[in-house]
KEVO-666537 format. One line per 10 residues: number of its first residue (from 1); their letters; for each residue x, y, z of C-alpha. Coordinates in nm, 4 decimals. Example, Ala and Ser with C-alpha at 12.3 -4.5 7.8 and 13.67 -1.06 7.14 Angstrom:
! KEVO-666537
1	AS	1.2300 -0.4500 0.7800 ~ 1.3670 -0.1060 0.7140
END
This chain:
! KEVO-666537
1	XXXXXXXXXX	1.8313 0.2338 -0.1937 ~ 1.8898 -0.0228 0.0947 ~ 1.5555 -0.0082 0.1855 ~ 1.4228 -0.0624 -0.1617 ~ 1.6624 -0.3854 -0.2181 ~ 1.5966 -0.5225 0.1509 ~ 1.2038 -0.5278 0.0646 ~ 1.2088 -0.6245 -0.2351 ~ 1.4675 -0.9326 -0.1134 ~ 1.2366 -1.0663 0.1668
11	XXXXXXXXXX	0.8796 -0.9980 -0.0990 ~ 1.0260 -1.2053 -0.3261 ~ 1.1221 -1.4908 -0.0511 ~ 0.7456 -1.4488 -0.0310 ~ 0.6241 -1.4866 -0.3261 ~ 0.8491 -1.7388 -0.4348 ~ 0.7970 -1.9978 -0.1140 ~ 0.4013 -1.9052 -0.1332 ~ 0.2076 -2.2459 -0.3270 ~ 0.0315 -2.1045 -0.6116
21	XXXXXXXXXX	-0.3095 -1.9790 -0.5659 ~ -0.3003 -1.9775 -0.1655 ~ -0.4421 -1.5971 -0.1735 ~ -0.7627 -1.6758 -0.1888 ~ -0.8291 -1.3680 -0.4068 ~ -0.5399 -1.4083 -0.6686 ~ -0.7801 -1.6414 -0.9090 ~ -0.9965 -1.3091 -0.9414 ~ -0.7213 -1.0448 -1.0094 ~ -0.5619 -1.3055 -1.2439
31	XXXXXXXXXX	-0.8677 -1.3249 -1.4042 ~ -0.8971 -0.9836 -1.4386 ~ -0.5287 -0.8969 -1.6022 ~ -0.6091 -1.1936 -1.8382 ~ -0.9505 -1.0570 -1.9813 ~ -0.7759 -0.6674 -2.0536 ~ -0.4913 -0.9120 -2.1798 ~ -0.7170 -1.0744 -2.4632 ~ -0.8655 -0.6307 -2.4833 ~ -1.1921 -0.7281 -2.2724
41	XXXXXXXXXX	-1.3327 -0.5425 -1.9848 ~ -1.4739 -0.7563 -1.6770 ~ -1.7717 -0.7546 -1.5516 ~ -1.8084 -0.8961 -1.1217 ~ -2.0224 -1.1459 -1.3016 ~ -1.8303 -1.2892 -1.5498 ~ -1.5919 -1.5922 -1.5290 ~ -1.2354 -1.5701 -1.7427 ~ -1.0965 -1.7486 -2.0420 ~ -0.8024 -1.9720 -1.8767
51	XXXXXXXXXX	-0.6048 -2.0960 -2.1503 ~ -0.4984 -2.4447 -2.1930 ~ -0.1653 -2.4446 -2.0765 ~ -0.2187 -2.3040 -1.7180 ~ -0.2703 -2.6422 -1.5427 ~ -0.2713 -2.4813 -1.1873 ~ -0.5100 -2.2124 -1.2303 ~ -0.7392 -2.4516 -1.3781 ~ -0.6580 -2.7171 -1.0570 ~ -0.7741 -2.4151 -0.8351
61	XXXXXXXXXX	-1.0879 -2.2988 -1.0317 ~ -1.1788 -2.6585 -1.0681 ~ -1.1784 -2.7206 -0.6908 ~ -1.3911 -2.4495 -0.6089 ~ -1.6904 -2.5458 -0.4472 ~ -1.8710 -2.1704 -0.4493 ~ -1.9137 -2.0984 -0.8025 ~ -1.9421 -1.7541 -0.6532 ~ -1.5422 -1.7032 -0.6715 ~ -1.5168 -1.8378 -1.0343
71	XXXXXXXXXX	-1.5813 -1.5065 -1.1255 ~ -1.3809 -1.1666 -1.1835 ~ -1.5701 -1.0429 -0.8510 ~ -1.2562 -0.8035 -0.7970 ~ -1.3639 -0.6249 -1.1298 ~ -1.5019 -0.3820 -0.9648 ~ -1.1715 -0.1737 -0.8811 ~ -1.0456 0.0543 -1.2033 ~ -0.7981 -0.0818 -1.4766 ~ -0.5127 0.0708 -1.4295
81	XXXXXXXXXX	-0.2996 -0.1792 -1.2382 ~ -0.4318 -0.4857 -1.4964 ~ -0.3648 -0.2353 -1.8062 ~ 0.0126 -0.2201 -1.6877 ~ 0.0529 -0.6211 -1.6320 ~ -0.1634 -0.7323 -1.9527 ~ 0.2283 -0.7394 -2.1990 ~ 0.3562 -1.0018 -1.8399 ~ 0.0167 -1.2279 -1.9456 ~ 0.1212 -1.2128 -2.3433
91	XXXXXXXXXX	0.4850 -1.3161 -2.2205 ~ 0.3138 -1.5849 -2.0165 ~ 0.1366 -1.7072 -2.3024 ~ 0.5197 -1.7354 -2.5181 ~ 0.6512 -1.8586 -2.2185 ~ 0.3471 -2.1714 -2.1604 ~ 0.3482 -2.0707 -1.8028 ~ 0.1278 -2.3752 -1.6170 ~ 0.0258 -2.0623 -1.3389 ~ -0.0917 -1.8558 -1.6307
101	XXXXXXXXXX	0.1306 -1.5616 -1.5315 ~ 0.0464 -1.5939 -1.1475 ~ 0.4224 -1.5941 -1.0877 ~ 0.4361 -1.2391 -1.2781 ~ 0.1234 -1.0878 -1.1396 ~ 0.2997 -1.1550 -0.8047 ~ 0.6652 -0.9740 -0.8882 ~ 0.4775 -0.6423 -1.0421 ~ 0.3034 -0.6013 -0.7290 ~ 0.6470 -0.6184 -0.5267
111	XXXXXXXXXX	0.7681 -0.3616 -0.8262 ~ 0.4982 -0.1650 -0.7487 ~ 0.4937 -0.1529 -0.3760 ~ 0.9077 -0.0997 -0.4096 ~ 0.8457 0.2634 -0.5888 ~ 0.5599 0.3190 -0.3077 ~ 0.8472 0.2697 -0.0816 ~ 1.0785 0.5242 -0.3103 ~ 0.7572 0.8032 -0.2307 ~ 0.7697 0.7300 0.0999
121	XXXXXXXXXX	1.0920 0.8386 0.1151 ~ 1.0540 1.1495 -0.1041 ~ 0.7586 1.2205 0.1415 ~ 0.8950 1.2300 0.4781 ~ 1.2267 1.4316 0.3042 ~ 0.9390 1.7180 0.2159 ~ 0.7744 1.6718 0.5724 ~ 1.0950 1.7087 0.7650 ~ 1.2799 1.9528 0.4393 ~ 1.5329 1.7020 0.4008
131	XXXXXXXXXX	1.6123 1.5185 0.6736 ~ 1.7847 1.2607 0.5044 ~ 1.8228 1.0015 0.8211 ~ 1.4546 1.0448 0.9072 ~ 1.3125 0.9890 0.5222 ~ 1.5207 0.6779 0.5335 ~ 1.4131 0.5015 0.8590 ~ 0.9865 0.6362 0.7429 ~ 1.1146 0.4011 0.3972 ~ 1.2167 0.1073 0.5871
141	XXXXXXXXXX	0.9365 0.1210 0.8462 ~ 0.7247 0.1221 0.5277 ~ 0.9465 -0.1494 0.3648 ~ 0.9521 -0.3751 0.6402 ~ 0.5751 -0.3928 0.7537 ~ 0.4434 -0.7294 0.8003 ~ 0.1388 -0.7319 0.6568 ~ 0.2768 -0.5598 0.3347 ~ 0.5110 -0.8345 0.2817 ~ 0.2668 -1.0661 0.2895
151	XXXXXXXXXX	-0.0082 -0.8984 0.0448 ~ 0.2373 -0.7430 -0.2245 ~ 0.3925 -1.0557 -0.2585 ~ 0.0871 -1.1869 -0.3892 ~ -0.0867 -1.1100 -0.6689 ~ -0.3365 -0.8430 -0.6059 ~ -0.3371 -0.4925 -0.6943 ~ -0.1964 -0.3409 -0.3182 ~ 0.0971 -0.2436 -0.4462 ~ -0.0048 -0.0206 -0.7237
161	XXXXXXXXXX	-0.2746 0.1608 -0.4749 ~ -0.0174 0.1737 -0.1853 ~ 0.2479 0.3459 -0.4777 ~ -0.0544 0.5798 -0.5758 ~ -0.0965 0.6865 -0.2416 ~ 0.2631 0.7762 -0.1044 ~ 0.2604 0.9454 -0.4680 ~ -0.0139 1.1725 -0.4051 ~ 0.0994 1.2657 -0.0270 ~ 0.4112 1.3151 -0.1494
171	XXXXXXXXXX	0.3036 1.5479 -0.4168 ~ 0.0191 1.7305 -0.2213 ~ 0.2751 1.7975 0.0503 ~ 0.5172 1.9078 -0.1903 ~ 0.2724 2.1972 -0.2968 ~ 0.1989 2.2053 0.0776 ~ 0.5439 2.3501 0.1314 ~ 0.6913 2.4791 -0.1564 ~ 0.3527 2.6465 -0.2915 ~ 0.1398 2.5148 -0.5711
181	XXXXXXXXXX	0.3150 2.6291 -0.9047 ~ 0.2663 2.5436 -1.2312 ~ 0.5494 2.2413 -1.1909 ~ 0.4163 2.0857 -0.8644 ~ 0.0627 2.1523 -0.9442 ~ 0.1694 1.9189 -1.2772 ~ 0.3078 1.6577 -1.0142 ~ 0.0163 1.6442 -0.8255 ~ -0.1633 1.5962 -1.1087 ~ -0.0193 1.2779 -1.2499
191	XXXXXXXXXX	-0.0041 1.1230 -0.9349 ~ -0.3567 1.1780 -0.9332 ~ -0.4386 0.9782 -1.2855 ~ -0.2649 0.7357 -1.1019 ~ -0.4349 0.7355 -0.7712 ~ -0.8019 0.7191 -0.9611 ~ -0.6535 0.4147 -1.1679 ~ -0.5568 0.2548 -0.8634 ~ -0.8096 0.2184 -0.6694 ~ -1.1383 0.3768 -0.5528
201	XXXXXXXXXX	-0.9715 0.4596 -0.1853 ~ -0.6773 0.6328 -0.3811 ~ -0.8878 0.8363 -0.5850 ~ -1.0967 0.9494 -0.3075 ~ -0.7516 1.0495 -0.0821 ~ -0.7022 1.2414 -0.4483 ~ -0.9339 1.4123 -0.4100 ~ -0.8743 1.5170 -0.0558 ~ -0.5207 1.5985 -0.0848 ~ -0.6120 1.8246 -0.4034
211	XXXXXXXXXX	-0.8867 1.9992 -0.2211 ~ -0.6536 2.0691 0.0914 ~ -0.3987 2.2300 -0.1318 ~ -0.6978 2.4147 -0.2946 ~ -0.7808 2.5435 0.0205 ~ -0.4305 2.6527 0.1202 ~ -0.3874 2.8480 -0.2090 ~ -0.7167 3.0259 -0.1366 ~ -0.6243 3.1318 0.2079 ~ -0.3301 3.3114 0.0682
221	XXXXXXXXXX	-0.3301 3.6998 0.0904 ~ -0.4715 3.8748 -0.2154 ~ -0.8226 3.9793 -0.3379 ~ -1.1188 3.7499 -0.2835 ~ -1.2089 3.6942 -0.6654 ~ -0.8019 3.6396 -0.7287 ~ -0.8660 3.3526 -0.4308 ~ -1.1057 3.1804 -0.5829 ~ -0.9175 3.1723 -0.9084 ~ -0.6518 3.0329 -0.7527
231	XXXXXXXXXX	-0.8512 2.7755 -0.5409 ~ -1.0300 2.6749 -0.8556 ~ -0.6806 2.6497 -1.0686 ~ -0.5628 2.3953 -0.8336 ~ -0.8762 2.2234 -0.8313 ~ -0.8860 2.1759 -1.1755 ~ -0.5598 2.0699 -1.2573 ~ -0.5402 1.8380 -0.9745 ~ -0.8396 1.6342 -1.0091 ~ -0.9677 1.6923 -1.4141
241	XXXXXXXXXX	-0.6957 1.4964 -1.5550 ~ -0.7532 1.1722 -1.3200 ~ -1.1591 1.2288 -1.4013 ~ -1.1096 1.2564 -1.7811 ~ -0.9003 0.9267 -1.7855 ~ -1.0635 0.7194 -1.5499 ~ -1.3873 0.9019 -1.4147 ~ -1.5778 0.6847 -1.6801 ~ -1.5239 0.3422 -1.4628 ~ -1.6572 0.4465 -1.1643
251	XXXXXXXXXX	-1.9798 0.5737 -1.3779 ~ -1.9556 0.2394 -1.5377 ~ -1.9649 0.1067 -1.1425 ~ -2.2415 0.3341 -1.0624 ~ -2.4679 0.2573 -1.4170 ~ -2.4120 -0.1351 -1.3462 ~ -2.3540 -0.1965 -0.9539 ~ -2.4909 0.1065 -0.7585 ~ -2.2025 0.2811 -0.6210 ~ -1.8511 0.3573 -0.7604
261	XXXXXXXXXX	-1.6506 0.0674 -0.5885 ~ -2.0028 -0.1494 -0.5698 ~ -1.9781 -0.2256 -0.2401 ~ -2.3616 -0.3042 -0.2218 ~ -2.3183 -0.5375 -0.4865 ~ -2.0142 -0.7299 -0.3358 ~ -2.1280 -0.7435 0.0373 ~ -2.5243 -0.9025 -0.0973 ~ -2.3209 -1.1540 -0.3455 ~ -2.0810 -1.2749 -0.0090
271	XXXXXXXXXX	-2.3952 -1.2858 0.1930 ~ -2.2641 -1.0005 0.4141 ~ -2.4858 -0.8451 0.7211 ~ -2.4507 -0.4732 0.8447 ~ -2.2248 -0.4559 1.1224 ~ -2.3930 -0.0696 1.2864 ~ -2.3424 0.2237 1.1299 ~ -2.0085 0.4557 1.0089 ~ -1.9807 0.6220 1.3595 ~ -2.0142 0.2895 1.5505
281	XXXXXXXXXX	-1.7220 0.1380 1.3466 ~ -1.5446 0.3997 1.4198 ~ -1.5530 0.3717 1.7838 ~ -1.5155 -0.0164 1.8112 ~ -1.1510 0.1004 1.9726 ~ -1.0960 -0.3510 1.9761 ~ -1.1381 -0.3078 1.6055 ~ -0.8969 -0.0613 1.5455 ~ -0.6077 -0.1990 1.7602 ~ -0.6365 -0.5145 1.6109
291	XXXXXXXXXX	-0.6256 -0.4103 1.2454 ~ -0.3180 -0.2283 1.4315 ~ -0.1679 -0.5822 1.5496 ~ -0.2909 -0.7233 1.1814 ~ -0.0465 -0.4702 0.9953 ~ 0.2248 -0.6649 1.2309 ~ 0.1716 -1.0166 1.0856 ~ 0.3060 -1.1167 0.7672 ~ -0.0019 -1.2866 0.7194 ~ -0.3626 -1.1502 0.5685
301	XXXXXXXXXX	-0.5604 -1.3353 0.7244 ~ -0.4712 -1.4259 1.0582 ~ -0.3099 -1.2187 1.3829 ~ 0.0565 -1.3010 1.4352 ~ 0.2059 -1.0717 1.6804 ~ 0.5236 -1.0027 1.7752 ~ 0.6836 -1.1125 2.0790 ~ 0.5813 -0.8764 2.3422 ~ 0.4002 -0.6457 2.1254 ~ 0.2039 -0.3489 2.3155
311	XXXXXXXXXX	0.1233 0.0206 2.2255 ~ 0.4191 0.1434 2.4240 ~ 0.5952 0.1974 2.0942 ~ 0.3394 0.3596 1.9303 ~ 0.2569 0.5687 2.2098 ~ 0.6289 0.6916 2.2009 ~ 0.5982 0.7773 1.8433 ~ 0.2902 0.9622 1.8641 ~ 0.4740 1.1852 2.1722 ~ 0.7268 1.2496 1.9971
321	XXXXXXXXXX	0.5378 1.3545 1.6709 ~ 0.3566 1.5611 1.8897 ~ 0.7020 1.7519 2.0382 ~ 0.8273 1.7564 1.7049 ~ 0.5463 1.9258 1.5408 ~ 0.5141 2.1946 1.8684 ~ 0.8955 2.2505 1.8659 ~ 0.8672 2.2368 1.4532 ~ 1.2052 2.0321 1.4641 ~ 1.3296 1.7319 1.3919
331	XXXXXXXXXX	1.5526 1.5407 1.6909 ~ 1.8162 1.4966 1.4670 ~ 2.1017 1.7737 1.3631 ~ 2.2532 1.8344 1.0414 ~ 2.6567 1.8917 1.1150 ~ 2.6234 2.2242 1.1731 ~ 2.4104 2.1220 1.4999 ~ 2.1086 2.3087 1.2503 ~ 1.7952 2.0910 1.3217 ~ 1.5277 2.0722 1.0223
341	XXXXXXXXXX	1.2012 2.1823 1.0256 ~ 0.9323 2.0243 0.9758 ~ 0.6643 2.1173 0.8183 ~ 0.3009 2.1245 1.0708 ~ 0.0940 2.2173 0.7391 ~ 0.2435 1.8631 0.6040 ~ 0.1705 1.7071 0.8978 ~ -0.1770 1.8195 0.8995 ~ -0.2228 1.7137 0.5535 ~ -0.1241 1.3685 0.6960
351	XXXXXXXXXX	-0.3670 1.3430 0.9490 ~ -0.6759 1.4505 0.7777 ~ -0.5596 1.1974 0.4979 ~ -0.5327 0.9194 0.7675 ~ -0.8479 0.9715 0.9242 ~ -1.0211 0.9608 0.5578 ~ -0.8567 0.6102 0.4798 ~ -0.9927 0.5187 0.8707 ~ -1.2864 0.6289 0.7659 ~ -1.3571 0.4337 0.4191
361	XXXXXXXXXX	-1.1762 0.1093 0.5664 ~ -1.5332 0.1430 0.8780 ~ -1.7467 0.2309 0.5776 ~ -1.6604 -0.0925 0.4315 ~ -1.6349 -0.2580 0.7427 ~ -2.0210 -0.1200 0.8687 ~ -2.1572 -0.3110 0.5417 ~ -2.0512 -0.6157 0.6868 ~ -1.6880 -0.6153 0.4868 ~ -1.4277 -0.7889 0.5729
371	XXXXXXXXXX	-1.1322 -0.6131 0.8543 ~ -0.8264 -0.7017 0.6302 ~ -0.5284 -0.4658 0.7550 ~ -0.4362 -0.4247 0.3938 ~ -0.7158 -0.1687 0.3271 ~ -0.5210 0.0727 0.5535 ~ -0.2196 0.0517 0.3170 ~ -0.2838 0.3832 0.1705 ~ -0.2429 0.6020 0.4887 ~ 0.1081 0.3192 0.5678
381	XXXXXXXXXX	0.3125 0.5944 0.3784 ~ 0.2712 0.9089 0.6533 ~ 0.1740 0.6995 0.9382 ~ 0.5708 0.5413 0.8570 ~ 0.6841 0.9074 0.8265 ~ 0.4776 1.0265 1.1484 ~ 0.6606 0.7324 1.3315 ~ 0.9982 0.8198 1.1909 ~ 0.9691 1.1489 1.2859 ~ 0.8185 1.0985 1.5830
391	XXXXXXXXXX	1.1000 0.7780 1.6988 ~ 1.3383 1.0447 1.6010 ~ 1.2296 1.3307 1.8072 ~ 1.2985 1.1327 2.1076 ~ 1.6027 0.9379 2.0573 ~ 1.8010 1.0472 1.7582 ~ 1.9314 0.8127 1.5198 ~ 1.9463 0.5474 1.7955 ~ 1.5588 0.4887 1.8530 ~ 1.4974 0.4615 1.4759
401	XXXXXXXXXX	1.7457 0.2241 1.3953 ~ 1.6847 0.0225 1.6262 ~ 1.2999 -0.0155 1.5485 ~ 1.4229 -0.0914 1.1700 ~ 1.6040 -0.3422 1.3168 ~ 1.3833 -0.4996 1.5322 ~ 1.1004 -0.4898 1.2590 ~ 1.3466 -0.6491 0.9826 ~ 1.4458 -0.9322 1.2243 ~ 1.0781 -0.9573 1.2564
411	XXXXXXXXXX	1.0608 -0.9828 0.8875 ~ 1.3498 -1.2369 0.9061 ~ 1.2023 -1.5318 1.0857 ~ 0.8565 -1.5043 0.9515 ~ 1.0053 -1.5787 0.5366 ~ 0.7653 -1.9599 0.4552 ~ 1.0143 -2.1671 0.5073 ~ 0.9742 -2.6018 0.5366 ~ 0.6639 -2.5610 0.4074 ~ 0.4766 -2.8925 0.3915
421	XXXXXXXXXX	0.2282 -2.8639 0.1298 ~ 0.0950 -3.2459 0.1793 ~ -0.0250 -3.0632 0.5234 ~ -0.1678 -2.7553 0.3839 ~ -0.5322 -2.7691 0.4232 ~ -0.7464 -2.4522 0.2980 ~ -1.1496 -2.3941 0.3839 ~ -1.1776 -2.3627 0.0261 ~ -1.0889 -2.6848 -0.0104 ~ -1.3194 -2.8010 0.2497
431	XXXXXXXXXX	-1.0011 -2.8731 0.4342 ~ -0.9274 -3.1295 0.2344 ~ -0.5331 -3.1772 0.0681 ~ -0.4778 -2.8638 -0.2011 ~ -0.5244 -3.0088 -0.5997 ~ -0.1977 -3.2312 -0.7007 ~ -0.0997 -2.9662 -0.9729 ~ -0.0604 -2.6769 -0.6319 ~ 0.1134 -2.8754 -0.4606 ~ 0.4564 -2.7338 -0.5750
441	XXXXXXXXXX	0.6746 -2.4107 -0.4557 ~ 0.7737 -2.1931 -0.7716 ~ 1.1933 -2.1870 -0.6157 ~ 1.4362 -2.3885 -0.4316 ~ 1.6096 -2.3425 -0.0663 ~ 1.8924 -2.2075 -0.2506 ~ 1.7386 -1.8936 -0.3807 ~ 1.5815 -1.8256 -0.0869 ~ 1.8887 -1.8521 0.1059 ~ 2.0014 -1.6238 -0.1382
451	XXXXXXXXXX	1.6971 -1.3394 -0.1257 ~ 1.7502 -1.3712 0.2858 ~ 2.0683 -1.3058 0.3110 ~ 2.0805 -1.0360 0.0728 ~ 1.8306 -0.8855 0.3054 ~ 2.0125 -0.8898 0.6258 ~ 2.3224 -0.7350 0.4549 ~ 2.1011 -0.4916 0.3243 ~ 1.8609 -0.4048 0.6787 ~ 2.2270 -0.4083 0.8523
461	XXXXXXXXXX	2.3792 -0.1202 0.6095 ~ 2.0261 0.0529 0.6721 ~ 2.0901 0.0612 1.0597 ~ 2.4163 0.1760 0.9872 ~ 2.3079 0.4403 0.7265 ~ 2.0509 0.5745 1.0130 ~ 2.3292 0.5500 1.2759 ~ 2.6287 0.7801 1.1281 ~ 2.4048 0.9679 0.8280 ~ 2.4378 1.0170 0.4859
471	XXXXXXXX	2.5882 1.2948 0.2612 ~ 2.4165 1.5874 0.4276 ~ 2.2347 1.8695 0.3164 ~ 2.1988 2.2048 0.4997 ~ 1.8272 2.2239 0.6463 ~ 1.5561 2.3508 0.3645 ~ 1.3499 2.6483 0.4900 ~ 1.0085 2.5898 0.6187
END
């Protein structure tokens, strides 16, 4: 998919022109993959074993001034992701990496976050019923957002949770619209042992998305007793699976932090303050539209707008949603001037799941956490269908490709490039030059030239794609 290859192009630009270490939470999550590497479980508290040969990740521990961030502190989020990378940290070991298997922890995340962008497709093809044109532009919007280029590129654990959550939406809206049998009910449910070994904001949209198909199946005509059976039948297969293979971590969070994604814990050990409470978060409208203008920057940390950027766009998208999902058609027409439907029950589904990542992301944000644009990642894969659809409802084919455009040009000129790591100064650091053994890029100009331009050829046959259509398929039923 052109999507798929133009992401996964300009991520690995990314990570490959990114100094070692210059996330400032990759020490943790590379401590983490390296303890279930040598079979032992983190604990917040506990620092790693670094073996001998990684010479960088030693540099960066050993010019930490906060012994604080020594630690596995991120060992508070389930195993899952860590479980899957643990044979890249053996092959490190073979291989004497000196980053200790940073480089790999880095390219599974982009693998990740590249099959998040392959259910992002799937899921706006169920929300319109195959609107082929649509389900591509809601992959690239997905594909080329800023921020996400910038965190899966690193090595965290985003792109496993943002892949758990387009699977789950993809498979909740599935039963949504083609009813919850025994076969989609089975979907739903391994996307949901993946969403509760993701992360504790995937397993909680899980949960959501199972209930709201629960609820569906009991609203369906029939006696009340054969209701409940159904309700309970979808209930059980959707979210007893994920609890039986992962429900003992977040016990083991509860038993030794407090809560299941110790929060507490974390916010008293960085010396956080409460910030109001959930509903005053939640109306801090500033907040909100600048986590909006964060999700634009290829940076995590900092704001880097676009050119020009205002809501205008987004307003655009949300009227056209809106007509789309009144009319219950898609702007576009299949060749036999058929439009598809989409499907309002889907949409729904969407929103409620939206406002319950909103709503963890102020939770965390009322306990004094941090307002990184990343934590929104899970709801990225509707709100990129709702602004497909929405793009598309107004201007079809045209408006779409153009914002793909637009956003991979965006992309484009924001790659690291000349990157002058004698200059470099981090606060960790005390903004002081990084340690000698950092100051190195893991690839040369040439293979960046490379990953660039195979991303322009690949965003211009998008455009293109989105412009004159793919092999088309006659509407699907609502």
């Amino acid at each position: 998919m052109a999507a798929v290859l133009a992401f996964v192009a300009l991520a690995a630009t990314f990570a490959f022109q990114t100094p070692p270490f210059l996330a400032p939470d990759e020490t943790a999550h590379l401590g983490y993959a390296r303890e279930i590497a040598d079979f032992h479980l983190p604990t917040i508290e506990g620092a790693p074993d670094i073996p001998d040969r990684a010479t960088q990740w030693q540099a960066e521990t050993d010019s930490r001034e906060d012994d604080r961030y020594r630690d596995v502190w991120v060992a508070n989020h389930p195993p899952l992701n860590y479980v899957a990378v643990a044979p890249l940290m053996w092959v490190a070991d073979v291989t004497g990496r000196p980053d200790g298997g940073l480089m790999f922890l880095r390219l599974a995340n982009i693998a990740f976050a590249a099959v998040g962008i392959v259910f992002t497709y799937l899921l706006a093809l169920e929300i319109t019923g195959g609107a082929r044109r649509v389900a591509l532009a809601a992959a690239a919007l997905a594909a080329f957002l800023p921020q996400g280029l910038g965190v899966y590129s690193a090595a965290l654990n985003d792109g496993l949770g943002f892949a758990a959550a387009a699977a789950v939406l993809w498979a909740g809206t599935r039963c949504v619209r083609r009813g919850a049998t025994a076969g989609n009910l089975v979907v739903l449910a391994a996307a949901g042992v993946v969403a509760w070994g993701a992360r504790a904001s995937t397993m909680l949209l899980s949960v959501a998305v199972v209930a709201f198909v629960a609820v569906l199946a009991m609203l369906r005509r029939g006696a009340p007793l054969a209701r409940l059976r159904r309700g309970a039948i979808v209930g059980l297969v959707g979210i007893v699976p994920g609890a039986a293979a992962f429900g003992w971590y977040y016990a083991r969070n509860i038993a030794l932090y407090g809560d299941i994604g110790a929060s507490s814990l974390l916010l008293e050990r960085f010396r956080r303050t409460q910030q109001g409470s959930l509903l005053e978060v939640m109306t801090w409208g500033h907040r909100w539209v600048d986590l909006y203008h964060k999700l634009l920057s290829p940076s995590p940390l900092f704001s880097v707008k676009p050119p020009a950027v205002n809501n205008a766009l987004t307003i655009l998208a949300v009227v056209g949603l809106i007509i789309a999902v009144v009319l219950g058609r898609t702007g576009d027409r299949a060749r036999r001037r058929v439009r598809w439907r989409v499907s309002r029950l889907g949409v729904l589904l969407g929103v409620l799941s939206t406002l319950l990542v909103a709503t963890t992301v102020a939770q965390h944000m009322s306990g004094g956490g941090s307002a990184y644009a990343r934590y929104l990642f899970p709801a990225v894969p509707m709100l990129a269908t709702f602004a497909a659809v929405g793009l598309d409802r107004l201007v079809p084919r045209l408006l779409p490709a153009a914002v793909v455009g637009a956003m991979g040009w965006w992309a484009w000129i924001n790659v690291p490039t000349s990157v002058d790591l004698d200059a470099l100064r981090r606060p960790r650091d005390g903004n002081r030059g990084m340690p000698d053994a950092l100051r190195m890029l893991p690839s040369s100009a040439w293979s960046r030239n490379v990953l660039i331009g195979t991303a322009v050829v690949a965003t211009a046959g998008l455009a293109i794609i989105i412009l004159t259509g793919l092999v088309e398929r006659r509407p699907r039923r609502a």
